[in-house]
N, C-alpha and C positions, 0 to 999 in steps of 0.2 A: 909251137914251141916259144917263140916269140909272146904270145897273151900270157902262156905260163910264166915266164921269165919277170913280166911286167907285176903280174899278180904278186908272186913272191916279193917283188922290188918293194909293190908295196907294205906285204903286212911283214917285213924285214923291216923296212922305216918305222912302221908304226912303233913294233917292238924297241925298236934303235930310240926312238923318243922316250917311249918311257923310262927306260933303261937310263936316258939320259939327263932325266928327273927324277931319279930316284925312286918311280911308282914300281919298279918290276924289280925282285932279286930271286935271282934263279937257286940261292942257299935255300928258300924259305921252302922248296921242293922236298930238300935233305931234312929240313927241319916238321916238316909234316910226316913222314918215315918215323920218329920219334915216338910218335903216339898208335903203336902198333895195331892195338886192339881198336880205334877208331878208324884208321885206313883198311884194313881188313874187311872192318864190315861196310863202310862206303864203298869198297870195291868190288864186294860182292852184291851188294845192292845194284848199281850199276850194271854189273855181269846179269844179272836175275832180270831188271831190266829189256835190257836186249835179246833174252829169250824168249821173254813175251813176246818185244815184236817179230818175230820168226812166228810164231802160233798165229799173231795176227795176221800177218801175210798167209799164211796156210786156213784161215777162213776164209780169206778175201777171194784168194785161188779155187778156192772151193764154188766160186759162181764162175766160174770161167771151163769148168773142165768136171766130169765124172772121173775121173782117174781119181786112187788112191794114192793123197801125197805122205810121204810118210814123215813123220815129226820129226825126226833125228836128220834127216836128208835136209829140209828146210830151214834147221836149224842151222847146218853147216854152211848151206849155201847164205845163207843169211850175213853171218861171219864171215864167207871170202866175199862177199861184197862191200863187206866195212873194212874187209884187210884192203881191195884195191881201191876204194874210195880215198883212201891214204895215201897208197905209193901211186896212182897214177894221176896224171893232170885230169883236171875238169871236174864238173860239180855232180856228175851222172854216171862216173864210170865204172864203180860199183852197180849201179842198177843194170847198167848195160850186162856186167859180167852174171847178174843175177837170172837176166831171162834167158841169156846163152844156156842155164842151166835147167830151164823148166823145158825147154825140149826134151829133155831125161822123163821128166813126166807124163807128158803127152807133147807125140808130135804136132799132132791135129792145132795144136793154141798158135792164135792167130799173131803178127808181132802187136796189133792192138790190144788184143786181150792180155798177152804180155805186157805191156807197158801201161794200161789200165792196173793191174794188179800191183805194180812196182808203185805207181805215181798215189794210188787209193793210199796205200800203206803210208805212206809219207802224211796227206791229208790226215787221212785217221788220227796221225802220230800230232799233228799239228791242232787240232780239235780237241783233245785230252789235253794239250796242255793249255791253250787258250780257254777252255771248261775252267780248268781246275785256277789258273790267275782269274778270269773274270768273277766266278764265284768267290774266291778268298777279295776280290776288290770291293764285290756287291756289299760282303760281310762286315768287310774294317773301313767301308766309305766314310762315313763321320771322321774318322779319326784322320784317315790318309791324308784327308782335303786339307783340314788342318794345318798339314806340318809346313807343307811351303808349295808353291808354285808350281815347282818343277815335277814333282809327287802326283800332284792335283793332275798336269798334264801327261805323267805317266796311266794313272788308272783313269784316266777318258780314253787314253788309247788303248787300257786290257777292255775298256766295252766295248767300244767300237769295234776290234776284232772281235769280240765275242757274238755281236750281231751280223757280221757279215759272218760268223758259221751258220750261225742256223740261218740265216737266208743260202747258204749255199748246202746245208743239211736237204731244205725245201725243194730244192732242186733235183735233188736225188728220189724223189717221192712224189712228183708231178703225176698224175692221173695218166691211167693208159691209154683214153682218148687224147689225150692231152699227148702224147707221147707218140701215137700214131700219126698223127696232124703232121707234127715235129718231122719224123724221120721219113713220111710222103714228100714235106717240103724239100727236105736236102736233098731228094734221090732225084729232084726235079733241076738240081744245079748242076749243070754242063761239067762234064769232066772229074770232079771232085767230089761232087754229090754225094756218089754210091760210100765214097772210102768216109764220110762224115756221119754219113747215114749209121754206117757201121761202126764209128766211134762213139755214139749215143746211144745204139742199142747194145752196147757191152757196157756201157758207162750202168744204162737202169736194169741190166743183168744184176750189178751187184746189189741196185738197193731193192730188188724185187725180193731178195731174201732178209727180212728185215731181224731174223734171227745173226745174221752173219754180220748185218749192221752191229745192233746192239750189243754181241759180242765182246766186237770188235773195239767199240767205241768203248765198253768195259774194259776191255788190256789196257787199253792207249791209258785211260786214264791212270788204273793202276801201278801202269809202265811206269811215268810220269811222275807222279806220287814216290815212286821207289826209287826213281832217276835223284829228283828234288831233294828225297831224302837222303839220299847219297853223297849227293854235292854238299849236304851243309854236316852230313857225319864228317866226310875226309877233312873239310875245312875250320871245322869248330876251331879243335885245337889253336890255329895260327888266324883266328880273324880278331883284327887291333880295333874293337868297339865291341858296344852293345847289342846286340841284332838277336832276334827271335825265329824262330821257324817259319812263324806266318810270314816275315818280312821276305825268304827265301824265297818262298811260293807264290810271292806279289812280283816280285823284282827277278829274278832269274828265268823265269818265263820270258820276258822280252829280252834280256842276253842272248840266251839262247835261238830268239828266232833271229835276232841280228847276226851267228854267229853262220848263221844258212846264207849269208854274201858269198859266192866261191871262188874266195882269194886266194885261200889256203885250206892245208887239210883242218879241219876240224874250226874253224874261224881266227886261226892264228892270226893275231895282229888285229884284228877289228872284235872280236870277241875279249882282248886284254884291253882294250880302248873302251869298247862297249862297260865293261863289267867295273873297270875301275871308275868312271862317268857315274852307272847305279850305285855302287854300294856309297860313293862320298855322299848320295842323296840320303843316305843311310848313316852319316859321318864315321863311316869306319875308311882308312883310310888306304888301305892294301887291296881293292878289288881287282886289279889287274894280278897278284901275287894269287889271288881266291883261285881266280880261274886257269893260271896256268898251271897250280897243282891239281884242278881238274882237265884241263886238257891233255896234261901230261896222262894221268891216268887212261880216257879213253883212248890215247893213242897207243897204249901199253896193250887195251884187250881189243883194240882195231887189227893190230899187229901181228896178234895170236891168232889169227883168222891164217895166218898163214900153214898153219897144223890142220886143220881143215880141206883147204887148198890143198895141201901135198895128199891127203887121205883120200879126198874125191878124185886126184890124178890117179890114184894107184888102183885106185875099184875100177877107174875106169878101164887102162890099161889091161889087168886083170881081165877085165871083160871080154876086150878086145881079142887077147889072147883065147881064151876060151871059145869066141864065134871062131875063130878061126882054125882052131884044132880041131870043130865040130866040122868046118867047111871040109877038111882035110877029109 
């Protein structure tokens, strides 16, 4: 309670700053509402989004278990983990509520293979988008280096994450002598061995299916794309400069992963610091405004995970009640 407390204090100041320069006006939410037909389909962009990653997590699952998971089940549970990712403290507590629910699926999954599948999903989701900034960086380098300093040191850091993917792609695809070698060594470590042993051979479960890979890494990206595309439909309307698509997809990719600090829900407070920092490198001069009528949004269909939540209580229930009229 106490770390939560601290967290919030913080990205509460952060906000309180900006707010107290003039960088944040919480109207300019009401004033994005104005432009009906561009927040509508930003927002279902977004929405469409997050169903994908529900599908990608339902491939990923797919190396962990023979059971049949069904799409609408994955779906839901997907959305109560972004609904409690919201209302409860910590940075993992949606995932947590996520594998309490694939016990539904198969009891047999190990809480490794559980928590392999939650943690992949995320990777995945971090890969598509690092793909899709480093490729648009590769594309517009000449121009980027260009404009000033601070830009230049932006796109050396979308490469450098882009090469530490694929060196960690590379690792999911190590040779099976290479792999056997590995998981002999660890079962040979006194006590803890055996349980690392079995964190690696669930880890190359998933890249043994290199169909579920590539898949996978196809949503992410498309996700991503649709996400990006989202963020700059709802925002067009109220962004104070000149800025292009491509700039979106150079620059919001690192927002974003800054916005994964778990201070708050959704990167409140270091996310309106982070994005209003980007876009001045952009001279537009509202990026803290850009992104709170984006986080506002995701915290609207974070929220509606709770219609979901109450729908999985009730089948369960249901259920319940049914074993036990048979018990009768």
């Amino acid at each position: 309670m106490i770390k939560t407390i601290l967290k919030m204090s913080v990205a509460i100041g952060l906000l309180a700053y900006l707010i107290s320069n003039g960088k944040l006006d919480f109207k300019i939410i009401l004033k994005s509402l104005e432009s009906p037909k561009f927040y509508i389909t930003g927002f279902l962009l977004v929405l469409s989004q997050c169903t994908l990653n529900a599908m990608r997590w339902k491939f990923i699952l797919s190396t962990q278990t023979n059971k049949t998971v069904p799409s609408l089940f994955i779906v839901m549970v997907t959305w109560v983990g972004m609904f409690f990712n919201t209302v409860l403290p910590g940075a993992v507590s949606g995932d947590l509520v996520k594998m309490m629910y694939l016990k539904k699926v198969d009891e047999n999954l190990t809480k490794t293979s559980m928590f392999l599948t939650v943690f992949m999903d995320r990777i995945y989701g971090l890969i598509g988008l690092i793909l899709i900034t480093g490729i648009i960086s590769i594309s517009r380098y000449t121009y980027l280096v260009q404009i000033n300093q601070e830009i230049k040191n932006i796109i050396s850091l979308n490469l450098l994450l882009l090469v530490g993917i694929f060196v960690f792609i590379s690792t999911l695809f190590v040779s099976s002598q290479l792999q056997s070698k590995i998981i002999s060594l660890m079962n040979n470590i006194p006590k803890v061995g055996s349980q690392i042993a079995h964190i690696f051979e669930r880890f190359w479960a998933i890249g043994k299916d290199r169909g579920v890979f590539f898949k996978s890494i196809g949503i992410s990206i498309l996700g991503q794309i649709m996400g990006l595309t989202g963020f700059f439909v709802i925002t067009k309307p109220i962004i104070m400069g000149d800025i292009a698509v491509q700039d979106i997809f150079t620059f919001v990719p690192i927002g974003m992963i800054i916005t994964a600090i778990p201070l708050a829900p959704g990167g409140m407070g270091v996310g309106h610091v982070a994005f209003d920092k980007l876009f001045q490198y952009l001279q537009v001069s509202n990026g803290a405004d850009l992104f709170n009528v984006f986080w506002v949004t995701m915290l609207t269909i974070n929220l509606l995970g709770i219609f979901p939540y109450l729908a999985l209580g009730k089948s369960k229930k249901k259920a319940e009640t049914t074993e036990q009229l048979n018990a009768a």
